[in-house]
C-alpha positions in Angstrom: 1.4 -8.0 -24.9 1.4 -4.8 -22.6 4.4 -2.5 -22.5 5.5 -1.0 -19.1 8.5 1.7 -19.5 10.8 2.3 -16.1 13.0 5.3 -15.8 15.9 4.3 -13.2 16.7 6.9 -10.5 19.1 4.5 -8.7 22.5 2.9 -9.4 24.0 -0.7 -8.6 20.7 -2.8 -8.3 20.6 -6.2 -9.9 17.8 -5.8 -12.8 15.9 -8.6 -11.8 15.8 -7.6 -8.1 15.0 -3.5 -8.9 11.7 -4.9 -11.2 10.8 -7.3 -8.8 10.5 -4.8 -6.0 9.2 -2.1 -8.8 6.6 -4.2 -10.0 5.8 -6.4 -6.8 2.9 -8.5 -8.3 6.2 -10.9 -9.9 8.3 -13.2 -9.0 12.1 -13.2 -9.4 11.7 -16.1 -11.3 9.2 -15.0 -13.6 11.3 -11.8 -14.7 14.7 -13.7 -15.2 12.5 -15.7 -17.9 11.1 -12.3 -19.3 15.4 -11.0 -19.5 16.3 -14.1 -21.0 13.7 -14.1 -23.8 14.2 -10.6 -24.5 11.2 -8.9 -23.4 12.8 -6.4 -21.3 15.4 -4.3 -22.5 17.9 -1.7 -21.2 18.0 1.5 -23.5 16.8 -0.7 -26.6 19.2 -3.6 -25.6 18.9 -7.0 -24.0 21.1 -7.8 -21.0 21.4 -10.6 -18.4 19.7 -10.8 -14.9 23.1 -9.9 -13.5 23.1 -6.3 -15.3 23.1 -3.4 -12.5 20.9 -1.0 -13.3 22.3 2.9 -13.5 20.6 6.0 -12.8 18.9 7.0 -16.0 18.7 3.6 -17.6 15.4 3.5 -20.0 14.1 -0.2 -19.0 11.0 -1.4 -21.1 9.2 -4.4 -20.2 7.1 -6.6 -22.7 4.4 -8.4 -20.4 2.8 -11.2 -22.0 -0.9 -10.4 -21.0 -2.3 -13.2 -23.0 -0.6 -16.0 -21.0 -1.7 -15.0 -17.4 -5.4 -15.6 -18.4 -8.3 -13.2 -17.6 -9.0 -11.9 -14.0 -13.0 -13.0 -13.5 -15.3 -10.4 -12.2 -16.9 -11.3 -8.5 -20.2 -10.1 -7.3 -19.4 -9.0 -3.6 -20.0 -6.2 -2.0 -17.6 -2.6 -1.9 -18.2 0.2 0.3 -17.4 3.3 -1.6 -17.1 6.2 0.2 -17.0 8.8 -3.2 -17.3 8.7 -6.5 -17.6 10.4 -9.5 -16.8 10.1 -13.8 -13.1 9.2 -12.6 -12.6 8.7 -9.3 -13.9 6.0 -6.8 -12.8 5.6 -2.9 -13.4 2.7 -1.1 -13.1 1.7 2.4 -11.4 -1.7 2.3 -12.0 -4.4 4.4 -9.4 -6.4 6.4 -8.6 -9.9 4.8 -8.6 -8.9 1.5 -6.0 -8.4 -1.2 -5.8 -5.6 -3.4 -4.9 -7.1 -6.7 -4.4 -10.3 -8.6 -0.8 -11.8 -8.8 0.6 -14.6 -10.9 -0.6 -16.9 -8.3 -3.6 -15.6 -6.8 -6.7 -15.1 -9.3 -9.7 -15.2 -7.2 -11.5 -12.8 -4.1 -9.5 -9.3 -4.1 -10.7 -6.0 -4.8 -9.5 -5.6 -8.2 -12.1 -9.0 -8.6 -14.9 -7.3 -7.4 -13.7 -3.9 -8.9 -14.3 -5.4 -12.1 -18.1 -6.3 -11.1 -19.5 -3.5 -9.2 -17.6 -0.5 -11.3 -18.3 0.5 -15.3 -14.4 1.6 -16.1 -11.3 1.3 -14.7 -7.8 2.4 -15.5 -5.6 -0.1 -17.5 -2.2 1.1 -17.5 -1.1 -2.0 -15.6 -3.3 -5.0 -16.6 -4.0 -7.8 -15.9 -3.2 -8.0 -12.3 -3.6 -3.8 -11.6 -6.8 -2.6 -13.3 -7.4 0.9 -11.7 -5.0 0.5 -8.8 -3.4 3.5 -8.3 -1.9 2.7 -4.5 -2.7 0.1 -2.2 -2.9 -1.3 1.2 -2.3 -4.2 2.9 -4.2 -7.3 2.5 -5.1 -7.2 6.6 -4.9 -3.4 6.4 -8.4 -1.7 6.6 -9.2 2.0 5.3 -9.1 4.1 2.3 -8.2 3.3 -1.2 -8.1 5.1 -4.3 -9.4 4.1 -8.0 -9.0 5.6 -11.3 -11.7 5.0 -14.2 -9.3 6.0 -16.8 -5.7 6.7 -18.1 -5.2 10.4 -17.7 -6.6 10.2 -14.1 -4.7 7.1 -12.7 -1.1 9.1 -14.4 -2.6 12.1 -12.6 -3.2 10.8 -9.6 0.0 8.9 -9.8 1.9 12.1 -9.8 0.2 13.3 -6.9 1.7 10.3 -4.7 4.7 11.3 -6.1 4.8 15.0 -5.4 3.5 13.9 -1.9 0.4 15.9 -2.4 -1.8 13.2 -1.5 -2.6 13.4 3.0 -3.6 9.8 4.3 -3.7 9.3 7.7 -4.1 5.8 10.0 -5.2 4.7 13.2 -3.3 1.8 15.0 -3.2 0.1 17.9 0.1 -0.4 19.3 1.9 -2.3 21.9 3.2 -0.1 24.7 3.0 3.5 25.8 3.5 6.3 23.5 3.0 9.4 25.0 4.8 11.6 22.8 4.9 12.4 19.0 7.7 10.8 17.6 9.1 11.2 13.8 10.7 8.4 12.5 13.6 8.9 9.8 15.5 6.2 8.1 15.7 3.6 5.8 13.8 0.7 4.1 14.1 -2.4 2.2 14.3 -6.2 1.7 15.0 -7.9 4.7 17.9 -10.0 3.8 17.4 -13.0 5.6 13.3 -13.4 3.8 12.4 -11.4 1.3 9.0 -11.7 2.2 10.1 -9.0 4.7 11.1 -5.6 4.9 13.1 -3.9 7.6 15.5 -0.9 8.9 18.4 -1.2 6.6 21.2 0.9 5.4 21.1 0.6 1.4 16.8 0.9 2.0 14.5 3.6 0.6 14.1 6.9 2.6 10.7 6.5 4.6 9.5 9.6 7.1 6.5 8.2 9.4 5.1 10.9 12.0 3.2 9.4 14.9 0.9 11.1 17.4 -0.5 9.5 20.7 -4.2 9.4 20.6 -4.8 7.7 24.1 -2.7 5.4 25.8 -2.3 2.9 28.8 0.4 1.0 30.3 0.2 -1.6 27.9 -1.6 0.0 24.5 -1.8 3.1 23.0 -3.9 3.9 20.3 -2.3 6.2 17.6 -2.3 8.6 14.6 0.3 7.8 11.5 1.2 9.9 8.9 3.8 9.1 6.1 5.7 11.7 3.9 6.8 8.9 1.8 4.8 5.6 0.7 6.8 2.3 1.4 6.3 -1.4 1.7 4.9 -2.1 5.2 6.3 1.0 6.4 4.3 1.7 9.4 4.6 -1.7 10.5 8.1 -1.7 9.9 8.6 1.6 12.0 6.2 0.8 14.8 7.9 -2.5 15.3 11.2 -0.7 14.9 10.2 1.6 17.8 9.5 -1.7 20.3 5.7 -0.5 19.4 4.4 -3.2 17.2 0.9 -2.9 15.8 -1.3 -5.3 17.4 -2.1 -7.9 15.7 0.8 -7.9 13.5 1.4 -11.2 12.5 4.5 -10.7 10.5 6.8 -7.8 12.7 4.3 -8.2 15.9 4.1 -10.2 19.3 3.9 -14.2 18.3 1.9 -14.4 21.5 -1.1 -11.5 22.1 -2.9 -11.0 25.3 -5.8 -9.5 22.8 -7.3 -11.9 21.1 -7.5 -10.3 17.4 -7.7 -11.5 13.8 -5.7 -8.8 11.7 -3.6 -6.4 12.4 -5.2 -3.1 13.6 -3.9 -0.8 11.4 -7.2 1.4 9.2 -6.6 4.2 6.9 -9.0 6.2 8.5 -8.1 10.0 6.3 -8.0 10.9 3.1 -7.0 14.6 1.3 -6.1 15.6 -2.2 -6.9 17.9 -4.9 -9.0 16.1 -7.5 -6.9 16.0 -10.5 -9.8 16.4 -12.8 -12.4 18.5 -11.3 -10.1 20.8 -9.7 -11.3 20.9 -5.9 -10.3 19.7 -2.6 -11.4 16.0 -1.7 -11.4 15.1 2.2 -12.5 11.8 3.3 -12.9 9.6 6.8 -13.1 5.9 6.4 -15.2 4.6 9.4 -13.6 1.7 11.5 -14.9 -1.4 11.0 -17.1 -3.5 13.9 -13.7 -5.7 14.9 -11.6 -2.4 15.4 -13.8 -0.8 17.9 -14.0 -3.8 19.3 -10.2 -4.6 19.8 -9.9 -0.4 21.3 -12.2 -1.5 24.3 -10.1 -4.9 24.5 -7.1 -3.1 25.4 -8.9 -0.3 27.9 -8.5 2.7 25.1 -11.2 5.4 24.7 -12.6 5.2 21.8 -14.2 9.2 22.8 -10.6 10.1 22.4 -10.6 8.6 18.3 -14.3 9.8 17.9 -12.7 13.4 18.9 -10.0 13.3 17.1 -12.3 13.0 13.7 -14.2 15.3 14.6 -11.8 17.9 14.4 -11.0 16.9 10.7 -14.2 16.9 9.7 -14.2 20.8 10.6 
């Protein structure tokens, strides 16, 4: 049994909707049973799926570890870009998920975490073993692991505080030629919650986007995010008319560039190292298929290769 404690900072949510989108590895389903056996409470009480959570509410969660079974270790291959006693970065491939989930037990990072690395954090086992953020499963780029406790709660804070710079490369239907900062809201689409979208009782999300090069028909740009939501860039690109190519759930049904994933790569990493107290900067290099899709759609790739290059100094 592994105890998770929320602190609410929001009012009128259904309990079983806020921990479903708070903890995003379980189903409705799954925590209706956990409410009507008792193993989450509300400020030491039990309360039905129905309750509406207020701001300040103290919810505890009792997560039976033992009946989800172990998560096996895989021997496959990780491309760490730093590491150290607590820290490793990775630069995650497309097509792969992050982390286990009821349903899904086999080939995801946290699978071959578990192989290639010594320690990891395990504030939120089983499914979450040193996952401190994460990324899409066809999202490509930089990803952040903690070995241990006091790191992962470190770094966590970091997110928090918005101290942590990550930027992304996409390719985008359309011409942007023009930075454009995009302000608004965020949340479950209500017509599939499998979806997010622009929505007035959303979380705040901030996306800043830059032109790198462009055409008449693609541009390639630079995303930044002040805050950290589900799909957000996608949502926000697609939002603009600019989906990311590739896209398969807010993109073009039918692409004139043939791709497999969506071309979207955490390509920038900065924060200070919570433990060994200095500055940590990092550039994820694209993978083979995303240079390959920038020449598809007549971008200059010189223009991306420059725009690293200034980081790196």
């Amino acid at each position: 049994m592994k105890e998770i404690e929320i602190i609410v900072k929001e009012d009128g949510i259904r309990i079983d909707k806020y921990i479903t989108d708070y903890l995003e590895d379980y189903t409705r389903n799954f925590v209706k049973k956990l409410i009507t056996s008792k193993k989450i409470l509300v400020n030491g009480s039990s309360i039905k799926p129905s309750y509406n959570v207020k701001s300040n509410d103290i919810i505890k969660i009792l997560l039976p570890t033992e009946e989800m079974g172990k998560i096996e270790a895989e021997d496959k291959d990780l491309d760490i870009i730093y590491e150290d006693d607590y820290i490793a970065v990775l630069n995650k491939p497309s097509d792969l998920i992050v982390h286990p989930t009821e349903t899904v037990r086999e080939n995801t990072l946290v699978n071959r975490l578990l192989c290639k690395l010594d320690k990891l954090s395990d504030i939120y086992e089983p499914f979450r073993p040193g996952i401190v953020h994460r990324l899409d499963k066809d999202t490509s780029g930089l990803i952040i692991i903690a070995k241990d406790n006091d790191t992962h709660e470190k770094l966590k804070k970091l997110f928090q505080n918005r101290e942590v710079e990550k930027h992304y490369v996409a390719i985008v239907h359309g011409k942007i030629n023009e930075e454009i900062t995009i302000e608004n809201k965020i949340g479950r689409d209500v017509n599939n919650r499998t979806k997010m979208s622009v929505c007035d009782d959303g979380k705040y999300a901030k996306s800043f986007v830059k032109p790198i090069c462009y055409n008449d028909d693609y541009s390639l740009v630079e995303v930044s995010i002040l805050t950290g939501r589900t799909h957000q860039i996608r949502v926000h690109l697609s939002y603009l008319y600019h989906p990311v190519l590739g896209d398969k759930t807010y993109g073009i049904k039918k692409e004139k560039v043939n791709v497999a994933r969506q071309m979207l790569h955490a390509f920038y990493l900065k924060f200070h190292h919570p433990i060994l107290d200095k500055d940590i900067r990092l550039i994820a290099p694209l993978h083979e298929d995303y240079i390959d899709a920038i020449r598809k759609c007549n971008l200059d790739y010189e223009c991306y290769k420059e725009l690293v290059s200034k980081l790196e100094d």
